[in-house]
Legacy VTK file of the C-alpha trace (Angstrom):
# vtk DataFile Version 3.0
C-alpha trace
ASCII
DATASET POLYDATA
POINTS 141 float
0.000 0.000 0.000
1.314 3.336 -1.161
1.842 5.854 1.827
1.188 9.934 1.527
2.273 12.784 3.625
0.833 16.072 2.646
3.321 18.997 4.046
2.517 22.446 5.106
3.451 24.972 7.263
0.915 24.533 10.476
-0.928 21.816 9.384
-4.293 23.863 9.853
-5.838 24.253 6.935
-4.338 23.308 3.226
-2.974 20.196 4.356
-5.669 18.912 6.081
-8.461 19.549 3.576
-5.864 17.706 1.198
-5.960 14.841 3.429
-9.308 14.414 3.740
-9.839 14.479 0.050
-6.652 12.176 -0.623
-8.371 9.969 1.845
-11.602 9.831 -0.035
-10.104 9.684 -3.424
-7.663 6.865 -2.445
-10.047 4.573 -0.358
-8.124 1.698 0.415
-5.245 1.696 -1.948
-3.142 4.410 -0.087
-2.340 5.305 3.719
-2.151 9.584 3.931
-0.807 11.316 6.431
-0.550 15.398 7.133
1.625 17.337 8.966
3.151 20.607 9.376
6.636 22.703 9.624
4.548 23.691 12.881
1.197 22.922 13.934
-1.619 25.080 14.768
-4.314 22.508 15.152
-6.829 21.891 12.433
-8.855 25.250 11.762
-12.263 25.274 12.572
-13.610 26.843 8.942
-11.674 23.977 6.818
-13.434 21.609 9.146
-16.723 23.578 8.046
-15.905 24.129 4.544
-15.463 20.120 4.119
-18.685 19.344 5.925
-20.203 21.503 3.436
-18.729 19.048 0.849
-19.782 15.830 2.934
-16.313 15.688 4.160
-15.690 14.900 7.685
-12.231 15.629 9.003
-13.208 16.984 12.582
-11.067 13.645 13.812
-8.047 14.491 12.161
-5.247 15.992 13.767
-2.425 18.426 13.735
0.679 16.877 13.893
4.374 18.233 13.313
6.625 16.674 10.366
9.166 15.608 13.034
6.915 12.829 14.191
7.378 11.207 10.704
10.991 10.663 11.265
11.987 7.921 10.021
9.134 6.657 8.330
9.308 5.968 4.548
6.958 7.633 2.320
5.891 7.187 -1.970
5.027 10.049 -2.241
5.309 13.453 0.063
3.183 16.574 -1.227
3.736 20.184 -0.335
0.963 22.292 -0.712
2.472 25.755 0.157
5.973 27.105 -0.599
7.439 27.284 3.138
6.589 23.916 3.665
8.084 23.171 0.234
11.408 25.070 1.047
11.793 23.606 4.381
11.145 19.792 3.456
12.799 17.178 5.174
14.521 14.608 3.376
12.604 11.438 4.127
14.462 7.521 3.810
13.658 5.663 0.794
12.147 6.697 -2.547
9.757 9.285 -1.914
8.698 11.152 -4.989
7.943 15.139 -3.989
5.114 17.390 -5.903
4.417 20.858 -4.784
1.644 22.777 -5.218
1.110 26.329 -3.870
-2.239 27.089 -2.831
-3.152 30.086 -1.024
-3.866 30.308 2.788
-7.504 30.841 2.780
-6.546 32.223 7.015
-4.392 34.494 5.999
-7.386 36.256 3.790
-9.471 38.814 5.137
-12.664 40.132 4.111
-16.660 40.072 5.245
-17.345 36.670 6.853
-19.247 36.121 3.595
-15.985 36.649 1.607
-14.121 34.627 3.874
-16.117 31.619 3.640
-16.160 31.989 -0.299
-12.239 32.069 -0.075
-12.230 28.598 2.157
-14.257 27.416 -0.484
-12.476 27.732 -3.536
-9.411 27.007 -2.012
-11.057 23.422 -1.159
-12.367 23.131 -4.660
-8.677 23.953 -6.000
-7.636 21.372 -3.284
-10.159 18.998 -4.513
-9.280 18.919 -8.056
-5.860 18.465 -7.415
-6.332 15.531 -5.320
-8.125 13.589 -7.241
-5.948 14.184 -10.284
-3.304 12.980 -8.346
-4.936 9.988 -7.143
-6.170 8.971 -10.764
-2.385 9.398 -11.962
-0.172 8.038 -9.319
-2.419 5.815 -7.563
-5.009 4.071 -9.774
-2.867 4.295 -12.964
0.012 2.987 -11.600
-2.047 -0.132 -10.381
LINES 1 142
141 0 1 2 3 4 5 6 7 8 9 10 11 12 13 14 15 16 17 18 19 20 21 22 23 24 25 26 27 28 29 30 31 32 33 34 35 36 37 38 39 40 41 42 43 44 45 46 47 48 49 50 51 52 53 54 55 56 57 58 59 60 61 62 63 64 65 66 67 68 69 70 71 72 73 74 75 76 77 78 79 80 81 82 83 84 85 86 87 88 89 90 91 92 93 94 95 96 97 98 99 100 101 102 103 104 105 106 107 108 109 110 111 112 113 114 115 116 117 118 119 120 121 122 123 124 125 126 127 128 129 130 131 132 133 134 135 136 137 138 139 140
């Protein structure tokens, strides 16, 4: 079984909605893991935002990248540049992508315009994910 890590900075937001939709897109063929250069636990609007989507990743949890010593990875995804400059190296083979999506909590804005940011930041998320999963997961079976 293939294993993902999804790198960020604080493991809050980007990372976990990535998860979640890895997750889903991957059922069983792939074990994903997030983490973060920091954490700052799992924000309360991407929690929202995927529960919108009938995604539920109020269980998941904010973890720092230094808990994944050690452990070998396929494939490690960074989904903001810090995370992407400050990437471990991890043992084996692991094959790195990077994506930079913006931090919908760093935008400001009405709570209306807020919530519309969260959300097509997910959707960006979304379609990347299961791209992703179609071409390194399923097509590689």
């Amino acid at each position: 079984m293939k294993k993902i890590l999804v790198l960020c900075t604080g493991n809050s937001c980007r990372s976990q909605i990535a998860e979640g939709y890895l997750r889903f897109f991957a059922g069983n063929k792939a074990e994903i893991y997030s983490a973060g250069i920091e954490t700052h636990g799992v924000n309360p609007r991407a929690i929202a935002t995927m529960a919108e989507d009938g995604m539920d990743i109020s269980r998941q949890t904010s973890n720092n990248v230094a808990e994944y010593n050690g452990m070998h990875f396929d494939f490690v995804i960074t989904v903001c540049d810090n995370a992407n400059e400050h990437c471990p190296v991890f043992p084996g083979k692991a094959k790195k992508y990077h994506h930079n999506f913006p931090d919908p909590s760093k935008m400001g804005g009405t709570e209306k315009e807020i919530s519309e940011n969260f959300r097509t930041v997910r959707d960006e998320i979304k379609r990347y994910c299961e791209k992703f999963i179609l071409e390194n997961i399923y097509d590689a079976d």
